[in-house]
N, C-alpha and C positions, 0 to 999 in steps of 0.2 A: 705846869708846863704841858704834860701829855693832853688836857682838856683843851688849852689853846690849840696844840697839832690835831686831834680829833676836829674842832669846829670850823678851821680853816680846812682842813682834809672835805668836809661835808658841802664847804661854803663854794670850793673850788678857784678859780682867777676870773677874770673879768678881763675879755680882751675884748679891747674896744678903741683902742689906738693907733688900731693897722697893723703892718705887718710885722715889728717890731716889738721885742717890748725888753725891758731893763730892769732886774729887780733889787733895788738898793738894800742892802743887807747890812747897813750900818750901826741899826740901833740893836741888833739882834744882839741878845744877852747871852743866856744860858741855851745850850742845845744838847740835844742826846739823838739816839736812833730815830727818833720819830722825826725829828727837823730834819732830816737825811730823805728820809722816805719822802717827807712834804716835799721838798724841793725836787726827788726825781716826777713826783705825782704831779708836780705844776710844768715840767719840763712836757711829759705825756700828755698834759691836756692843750699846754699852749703848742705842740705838733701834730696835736688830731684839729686844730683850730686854722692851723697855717700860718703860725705864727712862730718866729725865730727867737728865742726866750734866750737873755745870759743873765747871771748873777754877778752883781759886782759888791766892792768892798767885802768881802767875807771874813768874818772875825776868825782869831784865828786858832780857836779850839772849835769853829766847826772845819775849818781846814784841818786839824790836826786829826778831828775823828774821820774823815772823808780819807785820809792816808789812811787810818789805821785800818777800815774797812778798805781799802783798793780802791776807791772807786771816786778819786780826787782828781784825774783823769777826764772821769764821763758825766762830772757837772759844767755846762757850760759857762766860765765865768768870761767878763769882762776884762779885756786889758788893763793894768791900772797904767794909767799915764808918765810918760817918758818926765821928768822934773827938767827943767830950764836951766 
């Protein structure tokens, strides 16, 4: 896991969609500190880019570690949808 956070950490985002972008967090499995990190390090690149970066679906032991560290707050996530 930590290899995959290191190689994405190196690889960086790709913004190239405008001013926007959305990053679907569905299929994410296992996370620890480092996915934390990833995600503020992609927040910081897509606002040096000028791009408005949220996070949606977020499972939810990385919700639960983003409590435990404080800082569940200053991930921008996505609204999840009002249900019908």
């Amino acid at each position: 896991m930590l290899a995959d956070i290191e190689t994405l950490l190196a690889q960086g985002i790709v913004i190239s969609s405008g001013p926007v972008l959305e990053i679907d967090l569905v299929s994410v499995g296992e996370v620890d500190s480092a996915a934390i990190s990833l995600l503020f390090d992609w927040v910081r690149q897509a606002t040096e880019r000028g791009c408005h970066l949220t996070y949606s679906n977020l499972p939810a032991n990385l919700t639960s570690l983003a409590t435990l560290y404080g800082v569940q707050d200053l991930l921008p996530v996505t609204p999840a949808p009002i249900p019908h």
